[in-house]
Every structure is written in structure tokens, then in C-alpha cells.
C-alpha positions as CSV (number, residue, x, y, z in Angstrom):
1,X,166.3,177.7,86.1
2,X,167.4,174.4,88.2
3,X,164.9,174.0,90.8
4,X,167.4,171.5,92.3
5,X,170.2,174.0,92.4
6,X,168.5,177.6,92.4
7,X,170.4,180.8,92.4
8,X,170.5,182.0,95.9
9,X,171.0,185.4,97.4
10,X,172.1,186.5,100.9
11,X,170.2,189.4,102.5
12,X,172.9,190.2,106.1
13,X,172.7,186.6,107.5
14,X,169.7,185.1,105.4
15,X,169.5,183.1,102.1
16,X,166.8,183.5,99.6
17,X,165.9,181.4,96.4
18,X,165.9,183.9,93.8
19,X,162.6,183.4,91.3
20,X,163.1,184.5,88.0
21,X,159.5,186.2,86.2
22,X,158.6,185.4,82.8
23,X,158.5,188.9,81.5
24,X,156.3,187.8,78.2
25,X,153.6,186.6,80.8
26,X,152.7,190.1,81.2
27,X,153.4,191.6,78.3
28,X,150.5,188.9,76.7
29,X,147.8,189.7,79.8
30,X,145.2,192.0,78.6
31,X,145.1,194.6,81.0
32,X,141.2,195.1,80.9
33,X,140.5,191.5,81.9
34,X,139.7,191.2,85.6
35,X,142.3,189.5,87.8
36,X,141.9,185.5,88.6
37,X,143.5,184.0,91.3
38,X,145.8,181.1,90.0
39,X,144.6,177.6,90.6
40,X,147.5,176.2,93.0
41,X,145.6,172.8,92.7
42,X,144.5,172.0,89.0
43,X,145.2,168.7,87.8
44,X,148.2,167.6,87.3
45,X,149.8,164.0,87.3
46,X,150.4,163.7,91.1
47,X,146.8,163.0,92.3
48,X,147.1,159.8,89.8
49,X,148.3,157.8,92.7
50,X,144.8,158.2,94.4
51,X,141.6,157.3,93.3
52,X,139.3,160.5,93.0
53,X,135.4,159.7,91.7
54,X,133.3,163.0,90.1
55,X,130.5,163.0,92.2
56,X,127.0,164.5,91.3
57,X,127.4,168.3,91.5
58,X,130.3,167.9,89.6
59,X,132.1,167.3,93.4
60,X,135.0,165.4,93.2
61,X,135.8,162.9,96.2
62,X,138.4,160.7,97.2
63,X,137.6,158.2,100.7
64,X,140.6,156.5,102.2
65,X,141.4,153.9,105.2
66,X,142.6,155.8,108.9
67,X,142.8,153.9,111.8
68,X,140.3,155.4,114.5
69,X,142.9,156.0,116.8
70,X,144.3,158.9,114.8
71,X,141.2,160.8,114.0
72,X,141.3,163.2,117.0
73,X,144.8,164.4,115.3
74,X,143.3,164.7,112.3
75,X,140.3,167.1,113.9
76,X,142.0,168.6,116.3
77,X,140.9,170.4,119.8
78,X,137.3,171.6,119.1
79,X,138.0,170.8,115.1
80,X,140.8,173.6,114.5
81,X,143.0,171.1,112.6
82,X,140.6,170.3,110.5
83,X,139.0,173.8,109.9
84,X,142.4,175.0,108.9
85,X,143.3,171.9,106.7
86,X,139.6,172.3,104.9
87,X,140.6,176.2,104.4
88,X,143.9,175.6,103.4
89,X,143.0,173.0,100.7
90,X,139.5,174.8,100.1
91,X,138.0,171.1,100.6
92,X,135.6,169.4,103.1
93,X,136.7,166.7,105.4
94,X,134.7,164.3,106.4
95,X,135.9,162.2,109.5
96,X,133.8,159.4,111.2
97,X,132.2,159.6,114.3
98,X,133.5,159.3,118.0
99,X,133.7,155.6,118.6
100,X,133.1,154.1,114.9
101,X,135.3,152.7,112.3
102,X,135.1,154.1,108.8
103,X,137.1,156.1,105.9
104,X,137.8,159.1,105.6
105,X,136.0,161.3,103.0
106,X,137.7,164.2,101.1
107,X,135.4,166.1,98.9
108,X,136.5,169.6,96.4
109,X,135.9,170.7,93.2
110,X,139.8,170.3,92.0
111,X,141.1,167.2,91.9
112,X,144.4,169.1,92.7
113,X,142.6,170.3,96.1
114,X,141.2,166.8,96.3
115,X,145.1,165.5,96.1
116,X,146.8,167.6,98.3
117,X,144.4,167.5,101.3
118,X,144.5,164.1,101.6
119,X,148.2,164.2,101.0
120,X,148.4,166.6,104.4
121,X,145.6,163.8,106.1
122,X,148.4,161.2,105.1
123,X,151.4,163.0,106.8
124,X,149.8,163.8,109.8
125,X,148.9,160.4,110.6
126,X,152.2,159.0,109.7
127,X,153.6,161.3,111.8
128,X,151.3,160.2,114.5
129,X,152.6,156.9,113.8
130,X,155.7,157.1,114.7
131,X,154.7,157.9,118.3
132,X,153.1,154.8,118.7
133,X,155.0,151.7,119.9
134,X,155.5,149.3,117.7
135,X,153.6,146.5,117.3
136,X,154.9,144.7,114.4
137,X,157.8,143.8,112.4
138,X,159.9,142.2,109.4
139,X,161.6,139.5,110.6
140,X,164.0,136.5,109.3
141,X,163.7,133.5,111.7
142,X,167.4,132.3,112.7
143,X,166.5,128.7,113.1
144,X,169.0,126.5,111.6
145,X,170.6,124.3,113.8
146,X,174.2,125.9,113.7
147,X,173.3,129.1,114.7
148,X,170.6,127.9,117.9
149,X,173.6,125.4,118.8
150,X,176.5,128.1,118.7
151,X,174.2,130.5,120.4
152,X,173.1,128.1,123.5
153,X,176.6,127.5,123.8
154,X,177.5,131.4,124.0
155,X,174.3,131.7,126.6
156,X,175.5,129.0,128.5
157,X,179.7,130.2,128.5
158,X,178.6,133.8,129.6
159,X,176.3,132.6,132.5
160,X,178.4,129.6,134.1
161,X,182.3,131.1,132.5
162,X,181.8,134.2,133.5
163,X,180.3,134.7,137.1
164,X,183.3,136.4,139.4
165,X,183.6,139.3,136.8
166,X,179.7,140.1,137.0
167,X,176.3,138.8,137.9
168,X,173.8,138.4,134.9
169,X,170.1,136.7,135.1
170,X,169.0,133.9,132.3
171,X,165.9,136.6,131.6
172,X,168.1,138.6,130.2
173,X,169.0,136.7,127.0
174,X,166.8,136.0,124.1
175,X,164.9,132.8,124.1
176,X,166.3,130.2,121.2
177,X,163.3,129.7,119.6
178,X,162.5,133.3,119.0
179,X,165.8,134.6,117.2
180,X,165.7,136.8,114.0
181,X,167.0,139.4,112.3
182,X,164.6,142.6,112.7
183,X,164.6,144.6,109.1
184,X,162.0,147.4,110.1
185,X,159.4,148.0,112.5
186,X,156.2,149.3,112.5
187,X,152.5,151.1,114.1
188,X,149.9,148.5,112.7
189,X,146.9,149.4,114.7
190,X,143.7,147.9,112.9
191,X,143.0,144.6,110.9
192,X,142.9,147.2,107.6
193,X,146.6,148.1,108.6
194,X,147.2,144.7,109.0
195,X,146.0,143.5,105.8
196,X,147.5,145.9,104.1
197,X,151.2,145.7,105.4
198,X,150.8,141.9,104.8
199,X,150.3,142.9,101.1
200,X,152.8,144.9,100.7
201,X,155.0,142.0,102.0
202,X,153.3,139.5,99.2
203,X,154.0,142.5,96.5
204,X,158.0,142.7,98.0
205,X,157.9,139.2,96.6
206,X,158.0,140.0,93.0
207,X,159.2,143.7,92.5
208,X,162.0,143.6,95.5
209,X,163.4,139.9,96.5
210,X,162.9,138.0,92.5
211,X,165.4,140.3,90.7
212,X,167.9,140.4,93.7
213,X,168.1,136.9,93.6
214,X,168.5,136.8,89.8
215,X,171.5,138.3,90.8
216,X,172.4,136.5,93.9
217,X,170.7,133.2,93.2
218,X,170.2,132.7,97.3
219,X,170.4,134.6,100.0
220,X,173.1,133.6,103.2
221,X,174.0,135.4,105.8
222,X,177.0,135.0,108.8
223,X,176.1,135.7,112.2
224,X,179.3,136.8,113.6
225,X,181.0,139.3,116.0
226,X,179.2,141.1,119.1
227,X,178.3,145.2,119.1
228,X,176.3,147.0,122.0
229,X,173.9,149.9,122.3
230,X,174.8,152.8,124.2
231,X,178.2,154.7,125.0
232,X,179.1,152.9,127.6
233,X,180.0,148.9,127.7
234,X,179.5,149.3,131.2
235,X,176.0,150.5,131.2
236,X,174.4,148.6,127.9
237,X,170.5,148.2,126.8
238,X,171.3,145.9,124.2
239,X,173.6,143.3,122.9
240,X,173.5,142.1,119.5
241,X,175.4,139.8,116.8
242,X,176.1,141.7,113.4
243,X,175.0,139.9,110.1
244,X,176.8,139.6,107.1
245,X,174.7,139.3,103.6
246,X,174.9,141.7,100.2
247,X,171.8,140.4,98.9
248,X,169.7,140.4,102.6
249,X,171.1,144.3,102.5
250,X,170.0,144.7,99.2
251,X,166.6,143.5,100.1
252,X,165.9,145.2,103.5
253,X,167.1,148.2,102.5
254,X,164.4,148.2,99.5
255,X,161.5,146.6,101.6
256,X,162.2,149.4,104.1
257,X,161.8,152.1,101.1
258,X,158.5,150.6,100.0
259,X,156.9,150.2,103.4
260,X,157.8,153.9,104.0
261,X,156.3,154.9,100.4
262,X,153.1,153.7,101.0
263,X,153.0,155.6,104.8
264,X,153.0,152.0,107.0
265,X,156.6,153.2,108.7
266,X,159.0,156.6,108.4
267,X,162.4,156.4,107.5
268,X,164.4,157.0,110.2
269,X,168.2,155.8,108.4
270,X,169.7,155.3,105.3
271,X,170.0,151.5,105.3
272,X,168.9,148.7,107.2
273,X,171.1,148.0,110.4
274,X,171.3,143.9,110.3
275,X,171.5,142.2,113.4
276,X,170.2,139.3,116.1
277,X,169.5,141.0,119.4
278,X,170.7,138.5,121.9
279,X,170.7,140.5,125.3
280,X,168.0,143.3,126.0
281,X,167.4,145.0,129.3
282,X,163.7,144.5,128.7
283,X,163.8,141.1,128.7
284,X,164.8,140.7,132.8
285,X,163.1,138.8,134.8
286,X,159.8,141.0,136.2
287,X,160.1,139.9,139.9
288,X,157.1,137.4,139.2
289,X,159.0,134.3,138.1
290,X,158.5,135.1,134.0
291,X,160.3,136.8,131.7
292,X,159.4,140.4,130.5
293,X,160.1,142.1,127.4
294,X,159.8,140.7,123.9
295,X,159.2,137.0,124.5
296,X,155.8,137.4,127.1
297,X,153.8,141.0,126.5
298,X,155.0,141.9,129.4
299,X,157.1,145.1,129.4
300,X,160.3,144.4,131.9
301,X,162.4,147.0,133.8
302,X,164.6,148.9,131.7
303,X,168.1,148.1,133.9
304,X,171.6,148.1,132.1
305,X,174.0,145.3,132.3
306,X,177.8,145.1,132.4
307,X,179.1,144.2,129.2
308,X,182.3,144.7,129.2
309,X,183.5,141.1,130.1
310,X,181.2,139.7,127.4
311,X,183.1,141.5,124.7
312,X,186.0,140.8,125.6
313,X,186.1,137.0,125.8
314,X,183.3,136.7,123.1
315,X,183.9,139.9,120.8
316,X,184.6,138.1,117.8
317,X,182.0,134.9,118.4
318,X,181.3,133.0,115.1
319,X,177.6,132.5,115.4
320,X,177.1,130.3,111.9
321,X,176.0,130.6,109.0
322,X,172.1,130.4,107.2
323,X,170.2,130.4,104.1
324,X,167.4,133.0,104.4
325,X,164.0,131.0,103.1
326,X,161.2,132.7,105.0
327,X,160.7,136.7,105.8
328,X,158.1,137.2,108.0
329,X,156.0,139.9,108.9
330,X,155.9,139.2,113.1
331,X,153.3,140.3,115.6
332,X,155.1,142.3,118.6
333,X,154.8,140.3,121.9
334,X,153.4,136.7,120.8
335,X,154.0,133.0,120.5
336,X,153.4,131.3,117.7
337,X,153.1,127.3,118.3
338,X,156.9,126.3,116.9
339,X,158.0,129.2,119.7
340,X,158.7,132.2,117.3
341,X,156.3,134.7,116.9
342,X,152.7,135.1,115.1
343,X,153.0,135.8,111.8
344,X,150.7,138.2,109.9
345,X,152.4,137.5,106.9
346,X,155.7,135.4,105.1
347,X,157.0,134.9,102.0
348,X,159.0,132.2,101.1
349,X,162.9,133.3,99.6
């Protein structure tokens, strides 16, 4: 049988997989022999992508980084979660204590078992993940000099050309030293996640961005044309500039499949949406004289702008052009010293 095309049959308005019986597997079973349950977990090649130790005993273990924030999803109210998941599995789970740091420990006597509780550990905090703001991302820093000129010069057309049709505040544009393309986001909530995501950056270096450029030999990208978030150009969130690059495509939209592989983000589309937000609701002015949003850690008031002028006269604005030479791995409301954010982690293109 296919297992990626099974026969199906419809019972009234249901569908079932139809599983076909090997007939010679009971024609061969001695009748007399006692009945044992099948092991759903012996060993297989799937629990090679985690390190499990024999133990004395003959206990097999495998211990694994969690950030301590996630640990009371992991236990659940009064330790349900984890009493089912340890039943489940028919493995212990061993979680650190209230207020430490600390792996977690999963112990069995099948590696299988072993394998698949952790596996179910691992999905339930990336799902808890992806509740969490984000507090990092991959970034390409947009500072050659034709781009920050062409863009101070749209900033400065839309505020001063502009004025009769609609009133907008500076606040609301992204500052010139912080512009870049955003590839992916992500929950990094410990120095371990930290240190890990900025490895698997390094590790992009070789296995992703190398052969694309083989192909490419160097990566540019045009910064042209204006699209909105939202329905409504009346009522927008977010303005942005679209970016034009095969090979920066190419590479974003395998980073993104290797940072969700290894459980750091989720993947939440197909391919990598390029652009340079230059307008964001967040960032306006938080009634104390600084910015909000992105550029200060502060969060500012989430109030939609009139767009509709903007595209119209600026629709098609040719923001320049750039060779990519840095990706960076950028810490979520901060200031590095040159003006664009902290990085955790770069490598050079």
C-alpha cells in the first residue's frame, strides 16, 4: 500500500483509511503462545537525531535544554500534563524545580519511548513559543548610501508634500539608521536559546548561503515599489517597500526551513515575504516626547494612518539598489552603537 495515497472508504459522510492485514502474520503465530503487546516504540532510526545514554539499570535517558519559562506547560495544572505524557510514552519526566534553570531529563527502557516523549516535550514548547512575542530576528541591514538617501528623501516628500491631504507625525516612520529587511522572527528567551539560534546562523553559512552563491556569485537586491498591511489604505498598520533578489529568496526561504527544523520558530508561510517596513503604527510618538515601537522598547499605541495619498504619489518609488554582505541575527528593541540593532549573531555574505 501507498501510505501517501491510501485507499479510502466513505462510511454516510465520513472517510476512512482502509488498512490492509497481512494474512500470513497469523497463519505463522502459534496459537499456544501467550499474547504480547506490540512495542510501538522499539528502535528505529528516528531517535538518531537525539542523543540517548544507557544508564545503569539498563535505563535509557536522554536530557535536553527548555527555557524555564515553559516548564509549567510542560507539567501542567497540578502535573496532569505531565502524568499523561509519562503514561502515554511509558517514560519518566524529570523537570527542574520552581525557580531554577536546568534540562530536562527523559528516562525509559525503549529508546523508541525515550524518542517520542521528548519529541511531544519538543512540540509543546514550540507551540508555546509561538505565543510569545518576539524578541529576535534575521535581519539584512539596508545601509548603503543610495537607499538611506532615496529614503530620507521619500520621509521628507511625504511629511512637507503632502500635508493638506492628511496629517502624519515624524514618529511614525522608521529611523535611517535602523532599516533592514526582516527574514524570520523569533521567541529566544534564555542565553542557551540565544547561543543556539546564533549557531544555527554560523551553520547557515556553509550548508545554505555558500552553494546559492556558487550559483549567484553575489547577492543584490532592489528596493522598489510601496504595499500596505491591512484591507483598507485608509486604515493601515504598516507600510512597507517590496525587495527584489532570487538569490536573497533562495536564502531566506531555506534559513527559515532550518530555524523551523531545529524548533527555534514555526512555519507560518511558504516563503519568505521580503520587505523594508518604513511606516508602523507602533512606532508613533508615545505622548512623552520619544518614539515608541521598534526603535526605543517602548511599545507605542497601535493607531492606523491614512495611506492612501502616499500610494498614490509614491506607489512605484525606486528606493535603490544593494549588495547584501552582512545577515544578522537582531535583538528586538535595541541600539547598537552605529544606530542599528544589537546583534547576537552575523555572518558575513
Amino acid at each position: 500500500m501507498d501510505v501517501m495515497s491510501p485507499q479510502l472508504m466513505w462510511v454516510g459522510t465520513r472517510c476512512y483509511r482502509v488498512n490492509h492485514v497481512s494474512e500470513q502474520r497469523y497463519q505463522t503465530q502459534d496459537d499456544n503462545k501467550p499474547y504480547i503487546e506490540e512495542d510501538l516504540y522499539e528502535e528505529d532510526d528516528r531517535e538518531l537525531d537525539y542523543d540517548i545514554e544507557m544508564k545503569e539499570g539498563g535505563k535509557l535517558q536522554t536530557s535536553f535544554h527548555v527555557p524555564s519559562t515553559f516548564f509549567a506547560m510542560i507539567i501542567g495544572s497540578k502535573g496532569t500534563a505531565r502524568r499523561r505524557l509519562e503514561a502515554e510514552t511509558k517514560t519518566q519526566i524529570i523537570v527542574p524545580k520552581q525557580g531554577t534553570e536546568g534540562d530536562i531529563v527523559v528516562k525509559g527502557t525503549s529508546r523508541k519511548a525515550v524518542a517520542a516523549c521528548r519529541q511531544r516535550i519538543e512540540l509543546i514548547v514550540l507551540g508555546a513559543r509561538t505565543k510569545q512575542q518576539f524578541t529576535h530576528f534575521l535581519s539584512v541591514p539596508l545601509n548603503s548610501s543610495e537607499i538611506k538617501t532615496n529614503y530620507s528623501r521619500f520621509r521628507e516628500k511625504v511629511l512637507t508634500e503632502l500635508p493638506s491631504l492628511f496629517q502624519l507625525d515624524e514618529s511614525l516612520f522608521q529611523r535611517v539608521d535602523k532599516l533592514h529587511l526582516t527574514l524570520c522572527t523569533m521567541s529566544l528567551m534564555d542565553n542557551e536559546d540565544r547561543s543556539h539560534a546564533a549557531q544555527l546562523l554560523q551553520e547557515c553559512r556553509e550548508t545554505i548561503i555558500e552553494p546559492i552563491l556558487a550559483d549567484f556569485g553575489a547577492v543584490e537586491i532592489r528596493v522598489r515599489g510601496l504595499e500596505y498591511m491591512n484591507d483598507d489604505p485608509h486604515a493601515v498598520d504598516v507600510l512597507y517597500a517590496n525587495v527584489e533578489s532570487e538569490a536573497l529568496q533562495q536564502i531566506a526561504d531555506q534559513m527559515m526551513e532550518y530555524f523551523v527544523a531545529n524548533g527555534l520558530m514555526q512555519r507560518k508561510h511558504d516563503r519568505v515575504k521580503l520587505h523594508v517596513t518604513l511606516m508602523n503604527s507602533l512606532f508613533r510618538d508615545s505622548g512623552d516626547g520619544s518614539s515608541g515601537g521598534e526603535s526605543d522598547g517602548k511599545r507605542g499605541t497601535r493607531v492606523t494612518f491614512d495611506a492612501t495619498a502616499i500610494l498614490r504619489e509614491f506607489g512605484h518609488y525606486n528606493f535603490g539598489t544593494q549588495k547584501v554582505s552582512e545577515i544578522h541575527l537582531s535583538q528586538r528593541y535595541s541600539t547598537a552603537c552605529d544606530g542599528f540593532y544589537e546583534a547576537t549573531g552575523m555572518v558575513k555574505i
